[in-house]
N, C-alpha and C positions, 0 to 999 in steps of 0.2 A: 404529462401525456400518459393514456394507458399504455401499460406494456399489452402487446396484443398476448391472448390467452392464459391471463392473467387469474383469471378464473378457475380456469378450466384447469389449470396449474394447481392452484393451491385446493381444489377438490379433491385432483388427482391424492395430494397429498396426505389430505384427511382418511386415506381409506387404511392404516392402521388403526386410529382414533376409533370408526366405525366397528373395526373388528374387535376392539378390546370391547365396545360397548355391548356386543351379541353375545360375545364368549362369556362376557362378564355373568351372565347367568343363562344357564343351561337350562336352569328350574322350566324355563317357560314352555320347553318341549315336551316336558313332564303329560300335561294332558292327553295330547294326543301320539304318546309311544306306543299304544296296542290301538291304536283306531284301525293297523290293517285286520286283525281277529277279531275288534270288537263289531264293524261295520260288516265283516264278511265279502273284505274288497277284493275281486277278482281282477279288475283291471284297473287301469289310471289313464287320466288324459288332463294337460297341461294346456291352458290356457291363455297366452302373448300376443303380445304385439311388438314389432321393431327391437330395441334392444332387450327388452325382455324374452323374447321370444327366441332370443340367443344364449340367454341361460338357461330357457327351458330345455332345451339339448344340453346340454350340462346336468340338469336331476333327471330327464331322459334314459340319459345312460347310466347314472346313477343309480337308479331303481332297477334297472335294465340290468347290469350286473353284480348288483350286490341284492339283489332282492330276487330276480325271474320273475316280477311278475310283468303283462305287457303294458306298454304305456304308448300312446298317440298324444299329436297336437291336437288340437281340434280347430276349427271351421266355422266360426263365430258366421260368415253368412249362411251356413244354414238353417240356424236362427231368425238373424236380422234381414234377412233379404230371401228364403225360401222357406220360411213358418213352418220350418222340421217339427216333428213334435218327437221330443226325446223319450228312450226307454234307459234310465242310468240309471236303475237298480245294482248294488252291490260295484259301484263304481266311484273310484275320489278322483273327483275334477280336485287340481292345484291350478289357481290362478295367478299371475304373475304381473304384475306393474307398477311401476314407477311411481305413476300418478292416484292409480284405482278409478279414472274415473272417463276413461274414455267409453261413450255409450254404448259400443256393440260389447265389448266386453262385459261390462253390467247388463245387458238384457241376455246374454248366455248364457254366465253366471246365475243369474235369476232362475233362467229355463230349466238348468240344469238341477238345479235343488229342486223348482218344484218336482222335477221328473226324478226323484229319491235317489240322487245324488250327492254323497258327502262330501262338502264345500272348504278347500283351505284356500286362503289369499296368503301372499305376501306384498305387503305394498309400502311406501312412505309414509303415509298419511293413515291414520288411525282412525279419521273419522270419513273415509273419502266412501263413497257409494260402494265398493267393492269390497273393502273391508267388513262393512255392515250386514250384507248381506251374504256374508263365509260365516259356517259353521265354525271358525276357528280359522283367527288371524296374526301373521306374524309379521311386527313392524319392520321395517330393514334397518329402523336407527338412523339413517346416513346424515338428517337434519338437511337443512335444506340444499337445494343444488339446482343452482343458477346457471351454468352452463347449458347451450342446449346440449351440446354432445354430452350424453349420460355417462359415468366414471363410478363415482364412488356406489352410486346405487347400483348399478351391475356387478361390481365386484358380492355389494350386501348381497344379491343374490343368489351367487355362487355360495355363498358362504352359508346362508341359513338353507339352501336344499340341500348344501354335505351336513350340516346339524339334524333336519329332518329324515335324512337317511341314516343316519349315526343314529338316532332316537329309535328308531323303527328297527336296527341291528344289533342293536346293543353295544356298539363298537364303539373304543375308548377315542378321545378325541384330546389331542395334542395342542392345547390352545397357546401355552405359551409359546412354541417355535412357529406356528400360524403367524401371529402377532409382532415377532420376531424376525421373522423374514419380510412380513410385510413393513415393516421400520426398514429393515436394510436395502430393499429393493427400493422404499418412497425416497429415501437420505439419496439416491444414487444416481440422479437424473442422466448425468455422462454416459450409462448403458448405454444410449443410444444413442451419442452422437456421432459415430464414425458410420452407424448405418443410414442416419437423417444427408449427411455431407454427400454420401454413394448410392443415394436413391434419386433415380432421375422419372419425374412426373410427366416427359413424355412418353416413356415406354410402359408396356402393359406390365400390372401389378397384380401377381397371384400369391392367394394366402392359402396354406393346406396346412391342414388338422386333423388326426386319427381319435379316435375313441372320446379319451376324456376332453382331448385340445380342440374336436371341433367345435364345440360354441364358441370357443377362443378363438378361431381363424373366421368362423362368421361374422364375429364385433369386430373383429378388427380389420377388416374388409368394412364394414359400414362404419367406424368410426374415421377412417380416412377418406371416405367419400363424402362423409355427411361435413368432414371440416378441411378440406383438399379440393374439391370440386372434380375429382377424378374417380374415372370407371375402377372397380376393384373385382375381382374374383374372391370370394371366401370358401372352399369346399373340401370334402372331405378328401384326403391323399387317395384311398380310394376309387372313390367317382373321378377322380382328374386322370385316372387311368382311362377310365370310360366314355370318354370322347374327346373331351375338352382340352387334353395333352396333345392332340393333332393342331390347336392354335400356336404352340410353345414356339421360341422363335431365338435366335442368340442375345438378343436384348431383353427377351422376358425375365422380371424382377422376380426368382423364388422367394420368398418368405415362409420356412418351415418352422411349425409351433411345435418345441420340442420338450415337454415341461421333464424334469429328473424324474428318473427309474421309467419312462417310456421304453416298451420293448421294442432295443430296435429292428428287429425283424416286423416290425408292423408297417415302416416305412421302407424297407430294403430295396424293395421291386423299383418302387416309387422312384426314390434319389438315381438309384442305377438309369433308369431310361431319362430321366430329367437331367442330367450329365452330357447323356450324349449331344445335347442341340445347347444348353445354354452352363455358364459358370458364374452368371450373376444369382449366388444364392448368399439368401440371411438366414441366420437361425433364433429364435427367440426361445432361451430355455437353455436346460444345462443335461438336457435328455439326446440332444442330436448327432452326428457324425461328422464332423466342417475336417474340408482339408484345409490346404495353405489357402487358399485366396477368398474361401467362404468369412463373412461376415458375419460375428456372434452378436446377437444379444443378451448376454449373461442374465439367466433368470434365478428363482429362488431353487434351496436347496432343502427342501425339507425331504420327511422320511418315507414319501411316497408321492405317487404321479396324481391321484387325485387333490391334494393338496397345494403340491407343485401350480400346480393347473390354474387352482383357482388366486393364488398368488402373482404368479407370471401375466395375471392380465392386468398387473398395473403396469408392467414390461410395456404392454402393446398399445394403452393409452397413454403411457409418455412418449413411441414413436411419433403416434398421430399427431400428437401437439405439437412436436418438435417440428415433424414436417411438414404441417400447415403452416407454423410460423415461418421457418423458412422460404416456403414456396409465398408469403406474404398475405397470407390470410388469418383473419381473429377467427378461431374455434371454438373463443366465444359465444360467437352468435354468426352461425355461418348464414347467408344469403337464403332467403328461400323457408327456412325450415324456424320452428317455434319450437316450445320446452314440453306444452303436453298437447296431443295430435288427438283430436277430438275423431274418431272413424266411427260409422253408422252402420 
């Protein structure tokens, strides 16, 4: 009999593997290192969908603070469903997905070059419609992935937008403790079982993430609905000030993404007034502040928080599987949902 998430287990696993395969050669960002002075790019805009569109907050902020320059999502039905006609001179669409080949994304894509916008993908597939049609494509390596809930190809994600910001900065890049940590954290699935045993799937589950962590509290917010069958909050520490803390309740589940060298005055305010009403908090990372009754999720320890970051989200795809299984669902193939989501 299968073990349920059996899959979705041994992908999880593979995302050292994937990592050693990207680092393994750097050469390939070589091309496009001066595309922001050679193109004349004043702004950026990222292009996703579903979990992709959660690491796109992740090169978001990436650019956003190691580069200044501005960067937006963008709005694939303005395209597909209200025939915008683009002016993206002196702008780099990055596209981002899994597949490459869900149709509103390839007709934006499209839109956008013709409207002299410089085109980069990252996707799986090499020959997938999105790819083809980018000025300049970068594989994610992950090899195939059969689970619907996405793992190893988000992490690739994470990984090749800090290589394309490292290209663009000239900023050295530490591949073998990348690699390294990602070994220690896949070898170590126990991280989370004393948090999977103390999470209870009738009370409300809130994920909060500041700067580099929130694509990370986003995916992991939708990787626990998409294999759990329950409602999640993923948002910024911030914004949960901003209205959504008046929900908070003594059973409300905190899960704070805390990846190493996070400054903790970025979450200060936050934890203090979340104190006062509940004491059921997790922490995932080795960046947080836990007293005695707070539950860790030990993450990597590398030599900075963007790094951190992108490591610790194999932390947050081993909760989801854990606690899916437990709560007796295959994260496999959860109910309802397919591996690539065709949107128009």
């Amino acid at each position: 009999m299968k073990r349920l998430g059996a899959v979705m287990s041994s992908e999880i696993a593979e995302t050292p593997m994937v990592f050693s395969a990207i680092l393994g050669d750097l050469s390939v960002f070589e091309p496009i290192k001066n595309v922001l002075t050679e193109e004349k790019i004043q702004s950026v805009l990222i292009l996703a969908r579903g979990t992709s569109d959660n690491a796109a907050h992740f090169l978001k902020y990436l650019i956003e603070t190691q580069i200044g320059l501005p960067v937006g999502l963008t709005s694939p039905s303005s395209v597909t469903v209200y025939n915008a006609s683009l002016k993206y001179s002196n702008t780099l669409v990055i596209a981002i997905s899994q597949s490459g080949q869900s149709p509103d994304l390839v007709h934006f894509a499209t839109a956008a070059r013709q409207a002299n916008a410089y085109l980069i993908a990252m996707t799986n597939d090499t020959n997938s419609p999105l790819a083809k049609v980018a000025h300049h494509h970068f594989s994610l390596l992950a090899g195939p992935e059969l689970a619907v809930a996405a793992t190893k190809s988000y992490n690739a994600q994470l990984l090749i937008s800090y290589l394309l910001v490292a290209a663009w900065t000239g900023k050295a890049v530490n591949a073998k403790q990348i690699i390294s940590e990602a070994e220690r954290i896949a070898a170590a699935p126990e991280l989370v079982s004393h948090a999977v045993a103390n999470t209870n799937r009738a009370h409300e589950i809130v994920l909060l993430g500041r700067g580099f962590a929130y694509a990370n509290a986003r995916e992991a917010a939708l990787k626990i609905q998409e294999t759990c069958k329950v409602s999640v909050q993923g948002l910024s520490t911030a914004d949960y000030l901003h209205g959504p803390i008046s929900a908070l309740t003594q059973e409300t589940q905190v899960f704070i993404l805390a990846p190493h060298h996070l400054p903790a005055e970025s979450i200060l305010d936050a934890m203090t007034k979340i104190r006062k009403t509940t004491h059921r908090i997790f922490w995932i990372g080795m960046g947080g502040s836990p007293v005695e009754d707070d539950i860790v999720m030990a993450g990597s320890k590398c030599d900075d928080e963007i790094t951190s970051t992108l490591v610790d989200a194999i932390v947050l795809q081993r909760f989801a599987l854990e606690f899916a299984v437990a709560s007796g669902f295959d994260p496999d193939a959860p109910e309802g949902l397919s591996k690539v989501t065709l949107t128009h």
